[in-house]
gemmi code that builds the backbone of each chain (N, CA, C; Angstrom):
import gemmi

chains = {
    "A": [
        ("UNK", (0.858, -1.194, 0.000), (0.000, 0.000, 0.000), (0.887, 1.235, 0.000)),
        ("UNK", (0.614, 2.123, -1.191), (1.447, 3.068, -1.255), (0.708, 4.168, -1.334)),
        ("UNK", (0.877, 5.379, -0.432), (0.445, 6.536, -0.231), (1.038, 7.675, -0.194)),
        ("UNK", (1.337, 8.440, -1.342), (2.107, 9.898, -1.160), (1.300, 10.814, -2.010)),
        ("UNK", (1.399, 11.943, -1.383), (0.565, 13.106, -0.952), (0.788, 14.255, -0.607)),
        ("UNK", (0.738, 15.441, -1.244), (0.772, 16.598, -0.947), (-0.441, 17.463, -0.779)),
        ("UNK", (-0.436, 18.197, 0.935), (-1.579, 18.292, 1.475), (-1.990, 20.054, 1.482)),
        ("UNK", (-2.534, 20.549, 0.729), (-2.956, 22.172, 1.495), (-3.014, 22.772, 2.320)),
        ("UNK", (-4.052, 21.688, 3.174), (-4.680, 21.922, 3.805), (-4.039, 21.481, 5.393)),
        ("UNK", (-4.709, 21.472, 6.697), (-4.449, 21.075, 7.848), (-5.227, 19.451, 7.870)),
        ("UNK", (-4.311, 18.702, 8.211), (-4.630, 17.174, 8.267), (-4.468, 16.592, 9.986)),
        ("UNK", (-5.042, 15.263, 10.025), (-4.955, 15.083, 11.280), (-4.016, 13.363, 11.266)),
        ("UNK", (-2.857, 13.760, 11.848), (-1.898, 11.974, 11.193), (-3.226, 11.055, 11.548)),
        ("UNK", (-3.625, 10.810, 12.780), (-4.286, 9.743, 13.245), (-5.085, 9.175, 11.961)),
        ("UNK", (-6.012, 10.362, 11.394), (-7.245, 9.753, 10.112), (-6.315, 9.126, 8.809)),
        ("UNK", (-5.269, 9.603, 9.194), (-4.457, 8.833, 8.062), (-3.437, 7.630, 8.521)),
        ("UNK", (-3.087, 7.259, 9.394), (-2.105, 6.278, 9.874), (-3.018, 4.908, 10.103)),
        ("UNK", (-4.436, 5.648, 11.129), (-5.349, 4.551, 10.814), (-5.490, 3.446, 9.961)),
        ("UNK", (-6.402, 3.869, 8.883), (-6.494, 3.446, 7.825), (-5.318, 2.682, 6.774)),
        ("UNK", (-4.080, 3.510, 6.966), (-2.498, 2.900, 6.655), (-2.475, 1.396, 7.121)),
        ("UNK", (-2.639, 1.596, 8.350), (-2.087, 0.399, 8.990), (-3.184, -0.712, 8.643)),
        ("UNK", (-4.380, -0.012, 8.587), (-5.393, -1.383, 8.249), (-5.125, -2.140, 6.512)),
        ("UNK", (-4.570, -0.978, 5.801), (-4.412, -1.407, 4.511), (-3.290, -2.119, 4.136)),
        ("UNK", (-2.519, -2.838, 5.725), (-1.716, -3.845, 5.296), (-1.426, -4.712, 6.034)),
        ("UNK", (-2.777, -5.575, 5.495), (-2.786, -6.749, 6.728), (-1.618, -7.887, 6.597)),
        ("UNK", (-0.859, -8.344, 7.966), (-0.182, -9.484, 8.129), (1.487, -8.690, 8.425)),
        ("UNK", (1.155, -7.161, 8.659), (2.487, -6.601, 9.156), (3.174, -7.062, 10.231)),
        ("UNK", (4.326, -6.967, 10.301), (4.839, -7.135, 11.541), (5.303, -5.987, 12.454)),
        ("UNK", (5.329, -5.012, 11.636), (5.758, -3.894, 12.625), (5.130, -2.417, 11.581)),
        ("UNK", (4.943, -1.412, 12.399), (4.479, 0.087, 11.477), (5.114, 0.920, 12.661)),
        ("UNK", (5.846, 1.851, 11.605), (6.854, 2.904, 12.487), (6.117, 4.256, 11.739)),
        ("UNK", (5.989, 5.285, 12.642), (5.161, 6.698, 12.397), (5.983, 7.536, 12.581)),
        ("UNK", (6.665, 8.350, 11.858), (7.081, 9.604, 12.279), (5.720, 11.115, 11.966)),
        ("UNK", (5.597, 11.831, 13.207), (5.042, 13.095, 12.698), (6.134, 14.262, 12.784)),
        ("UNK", (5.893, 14.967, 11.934), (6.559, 16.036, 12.003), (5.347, 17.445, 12.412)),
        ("UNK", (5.688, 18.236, 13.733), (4.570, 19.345, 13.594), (5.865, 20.953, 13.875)),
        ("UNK", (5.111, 21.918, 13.133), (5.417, 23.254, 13.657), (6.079, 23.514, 14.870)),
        ("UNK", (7.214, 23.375, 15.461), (7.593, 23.830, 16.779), (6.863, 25.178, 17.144)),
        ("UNK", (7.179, 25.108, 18.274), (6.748, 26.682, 19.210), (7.742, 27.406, 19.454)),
        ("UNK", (8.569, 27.741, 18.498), (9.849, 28.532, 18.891), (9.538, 30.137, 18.871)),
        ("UNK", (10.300, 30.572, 19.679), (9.772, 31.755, 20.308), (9.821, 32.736, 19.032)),
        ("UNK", (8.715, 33.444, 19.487), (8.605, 34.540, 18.071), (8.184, 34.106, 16.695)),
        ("UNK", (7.716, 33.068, 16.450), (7.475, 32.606, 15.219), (6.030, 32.258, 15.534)),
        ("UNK", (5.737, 33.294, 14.003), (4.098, 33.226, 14.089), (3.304, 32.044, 13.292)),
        ("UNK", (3.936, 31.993, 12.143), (3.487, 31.186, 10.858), (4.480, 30.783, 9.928)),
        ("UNK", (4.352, 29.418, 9.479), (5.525, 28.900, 8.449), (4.399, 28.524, 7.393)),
        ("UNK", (5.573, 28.810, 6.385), (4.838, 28.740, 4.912), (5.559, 27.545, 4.232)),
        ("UNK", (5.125, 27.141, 3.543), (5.681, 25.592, 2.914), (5.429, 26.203, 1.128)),
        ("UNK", (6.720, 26.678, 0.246), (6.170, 26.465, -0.757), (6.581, 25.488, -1.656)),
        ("UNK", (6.091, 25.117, -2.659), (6.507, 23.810, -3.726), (6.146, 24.185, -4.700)),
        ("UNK", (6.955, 23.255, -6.151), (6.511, 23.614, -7.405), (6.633, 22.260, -7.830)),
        ("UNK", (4.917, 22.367, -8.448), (4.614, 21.436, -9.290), (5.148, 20.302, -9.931)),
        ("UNK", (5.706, 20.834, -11.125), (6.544, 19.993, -11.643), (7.483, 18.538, -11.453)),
        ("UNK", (8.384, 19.508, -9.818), (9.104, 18.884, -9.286), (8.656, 17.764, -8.200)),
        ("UNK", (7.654, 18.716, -7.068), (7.702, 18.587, -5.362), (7.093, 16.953, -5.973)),
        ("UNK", (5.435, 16.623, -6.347), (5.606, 15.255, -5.743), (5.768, 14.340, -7.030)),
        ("UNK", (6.591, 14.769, -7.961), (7.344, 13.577, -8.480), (8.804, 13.221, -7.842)),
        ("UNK", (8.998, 13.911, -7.125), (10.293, 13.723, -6.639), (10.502, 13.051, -5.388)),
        ("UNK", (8.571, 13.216, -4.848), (8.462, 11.885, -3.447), (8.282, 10.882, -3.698)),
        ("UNK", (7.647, 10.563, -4.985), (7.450, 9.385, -5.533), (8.766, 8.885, -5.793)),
        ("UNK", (9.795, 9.365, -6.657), (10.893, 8.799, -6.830), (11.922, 8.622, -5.358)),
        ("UNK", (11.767, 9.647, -3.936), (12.469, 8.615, -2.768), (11.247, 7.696, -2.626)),
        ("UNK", (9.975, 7.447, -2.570), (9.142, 6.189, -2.005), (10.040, 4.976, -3.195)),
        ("UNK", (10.007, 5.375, -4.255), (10.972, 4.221, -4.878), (11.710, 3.584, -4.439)),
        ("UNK", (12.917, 4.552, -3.808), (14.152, 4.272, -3.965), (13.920, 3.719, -2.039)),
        ("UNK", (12.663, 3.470, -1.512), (12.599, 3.161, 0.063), (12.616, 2.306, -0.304)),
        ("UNK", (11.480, 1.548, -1.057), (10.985, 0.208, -1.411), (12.102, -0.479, -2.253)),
        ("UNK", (12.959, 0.557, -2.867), (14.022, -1.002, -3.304), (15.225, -0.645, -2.300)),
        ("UNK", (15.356, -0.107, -1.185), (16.159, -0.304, -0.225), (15.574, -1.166, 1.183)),
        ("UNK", (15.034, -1.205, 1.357), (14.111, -1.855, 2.331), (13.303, -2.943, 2.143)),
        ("UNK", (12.943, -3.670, 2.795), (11.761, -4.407, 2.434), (10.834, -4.405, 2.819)),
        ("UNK", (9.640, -3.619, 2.284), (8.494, -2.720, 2.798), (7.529, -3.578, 2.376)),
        ("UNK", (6.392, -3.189, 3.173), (4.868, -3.730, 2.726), (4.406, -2.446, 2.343)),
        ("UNK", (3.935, -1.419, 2.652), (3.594, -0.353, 2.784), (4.417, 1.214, 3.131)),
        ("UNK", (4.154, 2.117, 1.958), (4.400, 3.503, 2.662), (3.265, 4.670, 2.587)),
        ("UNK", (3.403, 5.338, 3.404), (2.661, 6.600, 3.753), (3.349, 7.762, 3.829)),
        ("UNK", (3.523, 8.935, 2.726), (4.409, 9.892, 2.966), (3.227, 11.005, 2.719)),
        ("UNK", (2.977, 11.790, 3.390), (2.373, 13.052, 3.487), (2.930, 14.345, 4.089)),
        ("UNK", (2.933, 15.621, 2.953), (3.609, 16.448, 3.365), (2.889, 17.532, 3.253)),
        ("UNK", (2.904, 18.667, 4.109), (1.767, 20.044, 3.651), (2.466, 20.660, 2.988)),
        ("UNK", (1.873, 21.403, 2.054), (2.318, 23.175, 1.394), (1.461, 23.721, 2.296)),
        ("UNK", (2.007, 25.344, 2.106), (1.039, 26.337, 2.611), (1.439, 27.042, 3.979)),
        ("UNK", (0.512, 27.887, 4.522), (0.411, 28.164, 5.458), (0.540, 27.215, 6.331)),
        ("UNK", (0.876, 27.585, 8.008), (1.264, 26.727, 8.873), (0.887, 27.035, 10.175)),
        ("UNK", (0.454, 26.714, 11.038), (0.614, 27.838, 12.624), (1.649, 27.213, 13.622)),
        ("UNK", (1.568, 27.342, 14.579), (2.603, 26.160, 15.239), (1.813, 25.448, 15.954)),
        ("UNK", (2.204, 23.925, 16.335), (1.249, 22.763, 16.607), (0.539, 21.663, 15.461)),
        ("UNK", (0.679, 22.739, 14.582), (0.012, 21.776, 13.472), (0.910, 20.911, 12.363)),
        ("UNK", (0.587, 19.848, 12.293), (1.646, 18.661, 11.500), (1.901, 19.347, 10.048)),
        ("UNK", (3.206, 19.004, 10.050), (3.751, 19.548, 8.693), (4.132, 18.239, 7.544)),
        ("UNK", (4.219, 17.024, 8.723), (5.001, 15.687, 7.788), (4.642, 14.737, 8.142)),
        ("UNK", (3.939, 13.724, 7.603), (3.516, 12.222, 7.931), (4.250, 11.180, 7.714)),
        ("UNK", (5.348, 10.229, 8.103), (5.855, 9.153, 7.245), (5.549, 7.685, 7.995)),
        ("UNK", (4.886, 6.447, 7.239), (4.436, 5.569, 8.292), (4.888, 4.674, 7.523)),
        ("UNK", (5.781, 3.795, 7.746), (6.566, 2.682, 6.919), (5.771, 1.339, 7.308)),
        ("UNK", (5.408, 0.336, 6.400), (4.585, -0.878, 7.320), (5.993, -2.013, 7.017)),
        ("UNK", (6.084, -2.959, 7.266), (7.044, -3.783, 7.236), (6.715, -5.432, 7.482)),
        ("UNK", (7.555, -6.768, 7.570), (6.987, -7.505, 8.107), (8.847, -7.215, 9.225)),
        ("UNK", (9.142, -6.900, 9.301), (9.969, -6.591, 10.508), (10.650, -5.009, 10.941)),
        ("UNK", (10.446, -4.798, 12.216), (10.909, -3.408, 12.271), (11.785, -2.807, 12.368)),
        ("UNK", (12.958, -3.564, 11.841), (14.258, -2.593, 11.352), (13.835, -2.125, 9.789)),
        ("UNK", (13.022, -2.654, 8.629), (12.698, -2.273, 7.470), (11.911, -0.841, 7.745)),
        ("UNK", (11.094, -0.806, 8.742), (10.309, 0.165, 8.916), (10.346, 1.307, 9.570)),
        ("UNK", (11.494, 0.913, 10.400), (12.111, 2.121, 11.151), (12.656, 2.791, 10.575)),
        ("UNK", (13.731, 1.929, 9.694), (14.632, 2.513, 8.486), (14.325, 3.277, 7.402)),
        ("UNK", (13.278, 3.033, 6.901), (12.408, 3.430, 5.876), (11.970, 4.980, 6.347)),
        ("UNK", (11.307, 4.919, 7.314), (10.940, 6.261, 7.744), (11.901, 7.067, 8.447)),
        ("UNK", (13.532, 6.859, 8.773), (13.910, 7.660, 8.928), (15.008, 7.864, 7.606)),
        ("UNK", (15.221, 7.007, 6.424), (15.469, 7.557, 5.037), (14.502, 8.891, 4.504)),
        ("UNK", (13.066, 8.360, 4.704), (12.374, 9.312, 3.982), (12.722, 10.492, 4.558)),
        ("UNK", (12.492, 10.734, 5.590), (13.096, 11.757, 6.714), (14.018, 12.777, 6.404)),
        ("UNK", (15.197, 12.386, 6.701), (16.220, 12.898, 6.170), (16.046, 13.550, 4.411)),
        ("UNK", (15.415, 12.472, 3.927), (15.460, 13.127, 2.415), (14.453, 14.446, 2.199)),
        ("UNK", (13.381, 14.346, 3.349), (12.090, 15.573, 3.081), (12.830, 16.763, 3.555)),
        ("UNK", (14.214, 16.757, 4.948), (14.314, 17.581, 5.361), (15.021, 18.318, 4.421)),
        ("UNK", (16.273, 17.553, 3.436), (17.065, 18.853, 2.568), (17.281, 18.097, 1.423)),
        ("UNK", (16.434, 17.152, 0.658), (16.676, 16.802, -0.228), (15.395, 16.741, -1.409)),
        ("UNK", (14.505, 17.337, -1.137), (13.384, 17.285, -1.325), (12.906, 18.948, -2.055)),
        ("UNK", (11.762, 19.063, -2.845), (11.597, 20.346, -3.456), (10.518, 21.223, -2.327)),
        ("UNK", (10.905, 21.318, -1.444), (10.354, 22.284, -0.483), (11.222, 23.707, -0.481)),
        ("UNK", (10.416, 24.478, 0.318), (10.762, 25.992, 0.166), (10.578, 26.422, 1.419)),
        ("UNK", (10.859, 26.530, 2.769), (10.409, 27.058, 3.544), (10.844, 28.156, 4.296)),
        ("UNK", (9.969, 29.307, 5.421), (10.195, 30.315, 5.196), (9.378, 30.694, 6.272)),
        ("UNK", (9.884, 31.381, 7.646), (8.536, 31.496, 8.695), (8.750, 32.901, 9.034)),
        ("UNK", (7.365, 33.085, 9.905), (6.662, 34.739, 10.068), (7.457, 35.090, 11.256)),
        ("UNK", (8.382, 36.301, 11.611), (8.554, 36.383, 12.865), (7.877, 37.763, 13.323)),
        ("UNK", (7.780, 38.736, 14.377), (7.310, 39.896, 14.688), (7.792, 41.009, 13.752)),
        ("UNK", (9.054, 40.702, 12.866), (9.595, 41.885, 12.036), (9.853, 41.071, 10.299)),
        ("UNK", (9.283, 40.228, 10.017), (8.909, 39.773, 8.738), (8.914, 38.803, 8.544)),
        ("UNK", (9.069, 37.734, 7.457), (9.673, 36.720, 6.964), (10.657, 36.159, 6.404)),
        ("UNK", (11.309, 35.397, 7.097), (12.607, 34.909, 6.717), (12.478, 33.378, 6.592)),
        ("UNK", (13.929, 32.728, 5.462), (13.667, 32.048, 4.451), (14.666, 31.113, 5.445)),
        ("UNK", (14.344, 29.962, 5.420), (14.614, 28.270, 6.500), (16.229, 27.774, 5.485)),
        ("UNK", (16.950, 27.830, 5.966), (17.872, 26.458, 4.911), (18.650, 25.508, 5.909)),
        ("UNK", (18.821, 24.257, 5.270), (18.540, 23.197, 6.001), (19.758, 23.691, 6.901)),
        ("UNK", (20.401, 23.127, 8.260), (20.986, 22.981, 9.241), (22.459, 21.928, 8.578)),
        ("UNK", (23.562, 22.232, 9.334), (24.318, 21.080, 8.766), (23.782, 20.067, 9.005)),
        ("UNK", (23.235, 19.865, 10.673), (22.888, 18.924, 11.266), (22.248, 17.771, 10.013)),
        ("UNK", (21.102, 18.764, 9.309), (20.201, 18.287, 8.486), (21.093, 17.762, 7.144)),
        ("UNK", (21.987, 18.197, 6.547), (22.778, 17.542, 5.999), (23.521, 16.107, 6.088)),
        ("UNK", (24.529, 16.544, 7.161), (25.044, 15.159, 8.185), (24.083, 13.903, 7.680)),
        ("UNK", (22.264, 14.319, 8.309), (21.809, 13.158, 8.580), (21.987, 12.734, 6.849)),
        ("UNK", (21.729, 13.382, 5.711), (21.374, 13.066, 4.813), (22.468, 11.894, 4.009)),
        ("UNK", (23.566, 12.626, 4.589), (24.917, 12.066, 4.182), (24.969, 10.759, 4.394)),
        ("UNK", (24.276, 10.181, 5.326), (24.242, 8.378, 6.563), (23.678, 7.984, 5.328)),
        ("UNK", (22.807, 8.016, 4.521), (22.323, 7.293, 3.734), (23.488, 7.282, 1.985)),
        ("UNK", (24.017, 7.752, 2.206), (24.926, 8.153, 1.162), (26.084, 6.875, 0.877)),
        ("UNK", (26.337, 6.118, 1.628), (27.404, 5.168, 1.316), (27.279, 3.846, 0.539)),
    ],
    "B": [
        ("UNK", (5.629, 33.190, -26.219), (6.673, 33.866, -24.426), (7.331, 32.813, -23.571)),
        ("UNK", (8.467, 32.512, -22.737), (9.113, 31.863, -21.865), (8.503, 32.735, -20.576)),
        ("UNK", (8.019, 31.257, -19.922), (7.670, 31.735, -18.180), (8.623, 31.256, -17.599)),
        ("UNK", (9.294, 32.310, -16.681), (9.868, 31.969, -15.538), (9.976, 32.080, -13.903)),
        ("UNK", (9.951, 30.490, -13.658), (8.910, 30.477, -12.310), (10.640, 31.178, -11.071)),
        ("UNK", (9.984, 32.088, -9.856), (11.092, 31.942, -9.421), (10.697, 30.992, -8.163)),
        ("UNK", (11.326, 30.353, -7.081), (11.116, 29.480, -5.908), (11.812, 30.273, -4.520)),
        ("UNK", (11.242, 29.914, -3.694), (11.928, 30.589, -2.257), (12.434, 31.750, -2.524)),
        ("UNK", (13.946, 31.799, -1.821), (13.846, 33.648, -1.348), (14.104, 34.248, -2.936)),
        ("UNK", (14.367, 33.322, -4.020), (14.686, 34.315, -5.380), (13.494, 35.194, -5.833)),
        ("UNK", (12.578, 34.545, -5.169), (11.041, 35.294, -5.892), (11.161, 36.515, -5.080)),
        ("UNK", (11.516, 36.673, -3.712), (11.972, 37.724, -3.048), (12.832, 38.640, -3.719)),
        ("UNK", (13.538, 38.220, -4.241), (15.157, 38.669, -4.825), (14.583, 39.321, -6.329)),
        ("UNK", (13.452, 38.405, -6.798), (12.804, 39.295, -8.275), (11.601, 39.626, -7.953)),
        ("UNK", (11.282, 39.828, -7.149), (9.881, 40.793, -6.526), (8.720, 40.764, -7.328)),
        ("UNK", (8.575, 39.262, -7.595), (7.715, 38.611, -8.090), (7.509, 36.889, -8.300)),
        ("UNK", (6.511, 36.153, -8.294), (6.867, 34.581, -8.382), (7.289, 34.078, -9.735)),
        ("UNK", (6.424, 35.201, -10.860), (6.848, 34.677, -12.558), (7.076, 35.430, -12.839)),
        ("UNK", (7.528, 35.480, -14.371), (7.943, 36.380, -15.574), (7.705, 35.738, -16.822)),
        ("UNK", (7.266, 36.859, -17.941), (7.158, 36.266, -18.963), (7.894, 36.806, -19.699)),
        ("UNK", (9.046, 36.011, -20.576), (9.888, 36.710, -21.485), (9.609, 36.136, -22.993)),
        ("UNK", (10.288, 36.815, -24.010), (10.261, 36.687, -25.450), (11.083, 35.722, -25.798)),
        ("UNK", (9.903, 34.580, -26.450), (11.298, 33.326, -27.244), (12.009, 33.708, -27.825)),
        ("UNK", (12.931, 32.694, -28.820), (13.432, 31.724, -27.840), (14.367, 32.568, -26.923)),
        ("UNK", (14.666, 31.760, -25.760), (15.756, 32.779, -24.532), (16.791, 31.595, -24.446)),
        ("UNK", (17.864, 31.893, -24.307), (19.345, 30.953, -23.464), (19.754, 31.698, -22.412)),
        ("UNK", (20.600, 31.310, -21.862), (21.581, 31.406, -20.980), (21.591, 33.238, -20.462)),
        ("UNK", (22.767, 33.677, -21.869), (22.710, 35.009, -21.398), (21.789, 35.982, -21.640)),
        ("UNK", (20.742, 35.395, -22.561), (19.273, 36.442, -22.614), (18.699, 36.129, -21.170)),
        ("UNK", (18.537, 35.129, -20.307), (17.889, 35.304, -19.418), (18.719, 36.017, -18.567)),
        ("UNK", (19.872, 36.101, -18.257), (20.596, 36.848, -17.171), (20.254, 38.178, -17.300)),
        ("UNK", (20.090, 38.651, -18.955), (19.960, 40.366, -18.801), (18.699, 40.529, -18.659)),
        ("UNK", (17.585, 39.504, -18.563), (16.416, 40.091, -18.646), (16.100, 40.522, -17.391)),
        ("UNK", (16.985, 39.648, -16.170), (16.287, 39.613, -14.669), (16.454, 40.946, -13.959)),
        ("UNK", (16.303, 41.058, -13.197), (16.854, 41.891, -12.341), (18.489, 41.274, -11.075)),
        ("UNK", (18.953, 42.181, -11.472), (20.665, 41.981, -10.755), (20.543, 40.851, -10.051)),
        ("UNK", (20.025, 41.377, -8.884), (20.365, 40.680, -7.995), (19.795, 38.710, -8.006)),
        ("UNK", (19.024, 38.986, -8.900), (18.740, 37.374, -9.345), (19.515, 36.833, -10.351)),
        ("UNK", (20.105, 37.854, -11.295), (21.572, 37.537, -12.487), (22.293, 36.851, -11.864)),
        ("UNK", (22.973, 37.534, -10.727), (23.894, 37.380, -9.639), (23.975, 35.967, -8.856)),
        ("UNK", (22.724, 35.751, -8.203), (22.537, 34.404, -7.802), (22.204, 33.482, -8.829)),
        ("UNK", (22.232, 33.341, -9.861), (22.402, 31.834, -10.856), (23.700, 31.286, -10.675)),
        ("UNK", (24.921, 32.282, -10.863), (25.861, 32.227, -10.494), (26.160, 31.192, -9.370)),
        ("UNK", (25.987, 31.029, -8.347), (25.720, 30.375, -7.247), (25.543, 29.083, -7.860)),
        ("UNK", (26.055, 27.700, -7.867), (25.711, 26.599, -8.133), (24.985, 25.709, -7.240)),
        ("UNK", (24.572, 26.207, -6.025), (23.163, 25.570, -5.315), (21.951, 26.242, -5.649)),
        ("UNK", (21.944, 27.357, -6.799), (20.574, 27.678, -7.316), (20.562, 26.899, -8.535)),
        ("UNK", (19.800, 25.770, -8.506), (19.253, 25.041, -9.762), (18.674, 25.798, -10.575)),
        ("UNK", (18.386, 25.335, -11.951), (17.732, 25.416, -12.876), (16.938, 24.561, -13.415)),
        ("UNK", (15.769, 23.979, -13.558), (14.693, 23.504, -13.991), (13.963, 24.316, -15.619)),
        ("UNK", (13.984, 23.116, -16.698), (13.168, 23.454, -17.935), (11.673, 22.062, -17.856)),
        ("UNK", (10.499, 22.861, -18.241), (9.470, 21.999, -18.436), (9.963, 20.771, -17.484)),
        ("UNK", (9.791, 21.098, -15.641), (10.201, 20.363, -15.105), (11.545, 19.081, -15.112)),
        ("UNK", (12.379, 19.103, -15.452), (13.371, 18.886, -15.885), (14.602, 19.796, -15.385)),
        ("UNK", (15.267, 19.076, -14.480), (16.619, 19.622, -13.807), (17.575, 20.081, -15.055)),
        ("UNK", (18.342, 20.889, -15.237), (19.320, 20.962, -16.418), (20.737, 20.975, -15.824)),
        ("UNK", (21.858, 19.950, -16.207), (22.778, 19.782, -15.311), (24.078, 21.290, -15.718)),
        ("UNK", (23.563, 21.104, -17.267), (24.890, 22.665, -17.941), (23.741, 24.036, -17.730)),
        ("UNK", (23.658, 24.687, -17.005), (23.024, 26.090, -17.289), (23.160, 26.877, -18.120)),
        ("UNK", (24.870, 27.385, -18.463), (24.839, 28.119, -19.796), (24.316, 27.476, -21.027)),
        ("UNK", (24.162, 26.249, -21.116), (23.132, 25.865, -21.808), (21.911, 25.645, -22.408)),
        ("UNK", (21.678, 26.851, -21.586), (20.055, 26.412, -21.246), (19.685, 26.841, -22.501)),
        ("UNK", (18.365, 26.240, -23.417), (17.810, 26.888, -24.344), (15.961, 26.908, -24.274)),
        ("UNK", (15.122, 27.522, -24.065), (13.718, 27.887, -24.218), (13.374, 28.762, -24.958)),
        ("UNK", (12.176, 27.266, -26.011), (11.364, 27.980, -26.747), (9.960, 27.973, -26.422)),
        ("UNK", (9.194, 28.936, -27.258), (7.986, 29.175, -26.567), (7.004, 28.311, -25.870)),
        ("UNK", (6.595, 28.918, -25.240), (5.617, 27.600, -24.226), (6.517, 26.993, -23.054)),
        ("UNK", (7.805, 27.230, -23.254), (9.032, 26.812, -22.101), (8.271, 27.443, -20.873)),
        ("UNK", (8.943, 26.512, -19.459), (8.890, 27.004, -17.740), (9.946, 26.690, -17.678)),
        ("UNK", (10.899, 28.404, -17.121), (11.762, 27.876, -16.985), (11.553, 27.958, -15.566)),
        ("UNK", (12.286, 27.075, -14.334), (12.276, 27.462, -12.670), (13.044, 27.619, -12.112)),
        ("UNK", (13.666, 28.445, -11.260), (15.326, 28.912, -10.896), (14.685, 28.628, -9.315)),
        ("UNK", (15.512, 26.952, -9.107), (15.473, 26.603, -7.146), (16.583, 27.395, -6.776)),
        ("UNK", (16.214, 27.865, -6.024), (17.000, 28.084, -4.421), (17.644, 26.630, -3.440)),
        ("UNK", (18.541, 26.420, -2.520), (18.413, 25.529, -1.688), (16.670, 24.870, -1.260)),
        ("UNK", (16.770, 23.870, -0.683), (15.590, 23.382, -0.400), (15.614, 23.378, 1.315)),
        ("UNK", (14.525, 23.284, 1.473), (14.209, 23.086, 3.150), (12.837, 22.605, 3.126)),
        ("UNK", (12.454, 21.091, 3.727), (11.749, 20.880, 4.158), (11.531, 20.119, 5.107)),
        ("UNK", (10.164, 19.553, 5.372), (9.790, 18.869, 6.840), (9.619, 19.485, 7.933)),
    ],
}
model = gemmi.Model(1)
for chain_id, residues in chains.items():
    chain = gemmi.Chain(chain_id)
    for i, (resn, *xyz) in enumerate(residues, 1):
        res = gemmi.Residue()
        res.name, res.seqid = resn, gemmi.SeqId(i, " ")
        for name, pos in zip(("N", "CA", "C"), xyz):
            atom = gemmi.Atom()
            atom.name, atom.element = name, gemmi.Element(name[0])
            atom.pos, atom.b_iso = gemmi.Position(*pos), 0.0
            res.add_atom(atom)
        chain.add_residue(res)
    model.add_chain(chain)
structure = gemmi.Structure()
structure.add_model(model)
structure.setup_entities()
């Protein structure tokens, strides 16, 4: 069961992980990452932008490249554009597996790849304007683990 | 006409999200059409270039004819 998705709107993981997990019966393990808006001080609103073309052919091609690294039953990748507030989920990834090193793994590949490898744009509100997000080394580093 | 989409802070940087320019365009017709400070950052080899969705790996290469998108990424950030 394969699910990727780019969302507008405000979503709720649960109505979607649900249903995930039921759509793959005889799993042995399902690993969830959410990603939501921190509450960091002074930040009013994050904006998520994407372009067409690129953003979800380019999730489809890492859900590829999960499923021939892993051995998956199921993925679930959901990501918002748009407006943002803080509290509210920005990233869904729910790997199903019949063991849970495939599934753990899986969702923290996708992970790493949404944070700086991926066609996102992001960019949050503070009290004196908007300023533009670029990934962290940190966020690099992780990307690099999958690199060998 | 060639549309060109800009992404993240470049749309900032051309104080607008598109543009429409006169076919066909390459390389250095699009640099003079922009405004500076977006000339300036192509330069930069972590600002991609995208034709009719399609990464382009040579930039001075680039060639669009009409009906072309072209899209100038910025770094990415997401999740």
């Amino acid at each position: 069961m394969r699910d990727i998705r780019l969302l507008p709107h405000m979503f709720i993981p649960g109505t979607l992980i649900g249903p995930f997990t039921q759509a793959n019966p005889g799993l042995g393990g399902v690993c969830t990452f959410v990603g939501e808006v921190r509450y960091d001080e002074g930040v009013e609103a994050l904006e998520l932008t994407h372009y067409e073309p690129l953003t979800l052919p380019g999730m489809h091609e890492l859900a590829d490249r999960a499923f021939e690294r892993f051995t998956l039953m199921g993925l679930l990748m959901v990501h918002r554009v748009g407006m943002m507030r803080p509290g509210e989920p920005i990233v869904c990834v729910s790997a199903a597996a019949l063991h849970r090193r495939d599934a753990i793994d899986a969702v923290d590949f996708c992970m790493d790849h949404l944070k700086s490898a991926a066609w996102f744009w992001k960019r949050e509100k503070r009290g004196d304007g908007w300023h533009w997000i670029e990934p962290r080394t940190q966020d690099h580093a992780d990307l690099a683990r999958w690199q060998a | 006409m060639v549309t060109v989409v800009f992404l993240g802070k470049l749309a900032d940087l051309a104080g607008a999200p598109s543009l429409q320019l006169p076919a066909p365009l390459g390389w250095e017709g699009l640099k003079a059409a922009l405004p500076p400070a977006v000339a300036e950052a192509l330069a930069d080899p972590r600002n991609r270039v995208a034709v009719n969705g399609a990464l382009i790996a040579d930039k001075p290469g680039l060639q669009a004819a009409a009906g072309d998108e072209i899209a100038l990424l910025p770094p990415v950030s997401g999740g």
